[in-house]
C-alpha positions as CSV (number, residue, x, y, z in Angstrom):
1,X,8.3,-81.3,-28.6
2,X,5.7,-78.6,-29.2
3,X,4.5,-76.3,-26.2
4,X,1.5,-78.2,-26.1
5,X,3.2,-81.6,-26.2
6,X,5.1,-80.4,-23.4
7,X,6.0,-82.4,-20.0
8,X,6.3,-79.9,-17.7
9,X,2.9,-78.7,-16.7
10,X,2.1,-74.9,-17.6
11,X,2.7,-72.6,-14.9
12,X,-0.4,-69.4,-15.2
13,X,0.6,-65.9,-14.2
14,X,-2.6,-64.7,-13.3
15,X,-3.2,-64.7,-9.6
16,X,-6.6,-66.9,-8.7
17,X,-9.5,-64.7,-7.7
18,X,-9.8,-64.3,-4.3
19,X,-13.1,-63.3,-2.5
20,X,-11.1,-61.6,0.5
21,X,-9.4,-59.5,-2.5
22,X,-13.3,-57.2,-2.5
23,X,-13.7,-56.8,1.6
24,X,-12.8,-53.3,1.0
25,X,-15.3,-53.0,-2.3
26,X,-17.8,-50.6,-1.5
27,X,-21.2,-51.3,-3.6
28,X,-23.8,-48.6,-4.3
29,X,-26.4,-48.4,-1.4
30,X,-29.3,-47.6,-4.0
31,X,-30.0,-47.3,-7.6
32,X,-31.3,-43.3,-7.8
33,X,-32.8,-41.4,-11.0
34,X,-31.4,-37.9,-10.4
35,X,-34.0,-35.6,-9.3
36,X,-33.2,-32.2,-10.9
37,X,-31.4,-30.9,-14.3
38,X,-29.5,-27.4,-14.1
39,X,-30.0,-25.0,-16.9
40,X,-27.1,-22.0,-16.6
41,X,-27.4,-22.5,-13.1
42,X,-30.9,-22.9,-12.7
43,X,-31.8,-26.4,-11.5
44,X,-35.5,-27.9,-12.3
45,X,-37.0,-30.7,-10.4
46,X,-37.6,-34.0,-12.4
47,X,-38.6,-37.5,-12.0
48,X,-40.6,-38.3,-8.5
49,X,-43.1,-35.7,-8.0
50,X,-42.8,-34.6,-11.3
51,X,-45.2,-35.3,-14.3
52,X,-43.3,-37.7,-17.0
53,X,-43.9,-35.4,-19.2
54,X,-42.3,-32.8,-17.7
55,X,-39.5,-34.6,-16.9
56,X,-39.0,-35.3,-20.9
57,X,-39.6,-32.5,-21.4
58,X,-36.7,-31.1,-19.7
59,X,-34.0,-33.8,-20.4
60,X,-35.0,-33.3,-24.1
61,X,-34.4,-29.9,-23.5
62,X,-31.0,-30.8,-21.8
63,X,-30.0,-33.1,-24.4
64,X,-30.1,-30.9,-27.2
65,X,-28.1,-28.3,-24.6
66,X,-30.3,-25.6,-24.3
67,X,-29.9,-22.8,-22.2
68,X,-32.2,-21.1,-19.6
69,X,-34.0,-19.1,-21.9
70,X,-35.1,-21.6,-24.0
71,X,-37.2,-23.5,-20.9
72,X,-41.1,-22.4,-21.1
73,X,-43.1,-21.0,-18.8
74,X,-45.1,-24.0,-18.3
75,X,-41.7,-25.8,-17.7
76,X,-40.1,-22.7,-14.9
77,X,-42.9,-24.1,-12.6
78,X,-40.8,-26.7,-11.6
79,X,-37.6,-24.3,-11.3
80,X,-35.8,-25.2,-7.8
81,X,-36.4,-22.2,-5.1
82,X,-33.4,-22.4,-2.8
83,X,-35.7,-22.3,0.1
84,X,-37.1,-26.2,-0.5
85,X,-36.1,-27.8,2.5
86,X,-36.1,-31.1,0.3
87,X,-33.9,-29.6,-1.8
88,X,-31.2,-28.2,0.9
89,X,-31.0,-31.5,2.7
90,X,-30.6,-33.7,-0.4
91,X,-27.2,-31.2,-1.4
92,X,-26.4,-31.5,2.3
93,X,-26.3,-35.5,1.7
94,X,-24.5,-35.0,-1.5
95,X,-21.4,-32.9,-0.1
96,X,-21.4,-34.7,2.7
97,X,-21.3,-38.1,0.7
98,X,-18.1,-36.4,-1.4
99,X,-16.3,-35.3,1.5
100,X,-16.6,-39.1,3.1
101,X,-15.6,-40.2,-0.4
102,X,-12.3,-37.8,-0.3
103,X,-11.7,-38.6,3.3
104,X,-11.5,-42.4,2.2
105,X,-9.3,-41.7,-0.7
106,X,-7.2,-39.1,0.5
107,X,-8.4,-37.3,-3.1
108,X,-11.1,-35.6,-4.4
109,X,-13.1,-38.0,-6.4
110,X,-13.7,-37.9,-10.3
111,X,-16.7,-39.5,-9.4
112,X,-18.8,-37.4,-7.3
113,X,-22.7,-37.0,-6.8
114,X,-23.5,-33.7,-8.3
């Protein structure tokens, strides 16, 4: 007899999905476009508040990998000043998401919201 032809009924290895196997699956809470690009360490607001074209602006400037100098005047208006209270709490949520994240994993994750 052929394997197919066979008596004996065929015995899977995989283990059937079990819903109770993702109770611990943690799901994104929101679906976020980022809201600043960094330039040698300067960071520029984009998206939200800021003019679409600006914002293409600036990720076409990322994308080809430009470097600080290379951002316009017209573009440095958008520049980050550290003093943006927007701007502090939203890197506040951000460590603090990646320190829950490494407390949960007992690692640092590869993963984390920069």
């Amino acid at each position: 007899m052929t394997k197919k032809e066979s008596s004996q009924p065929s015995q899977s290895t995989k283990k059937p999905l079990d819903i109770k196997d993702f109770s611990t699956y943690s799901l994104p809470t929101s679906t976020q476009e980022p809201n600043a690009l960094a330039f040698d360490g300067h960071e520029f607001r984009i998206n939200y508040d800021v003019p679409p074209h600006i914002t293409k602006a600036l990720y076409e400037l990322f994308d080809r990998g430009a470097e600080y100098e290379d951002v316009s005047e017209e573009l440095r208006k958008y520049e980050i000043d550290d003093n943006e209270d927007d701007i502090k709490d939203d890197r506040n949520a951000k460590k603090a998401f990646n320190a829950e994240t490494a407390a949960k994993t007992g690692k640092e994750s590869s993963g984390q919201i920069s």
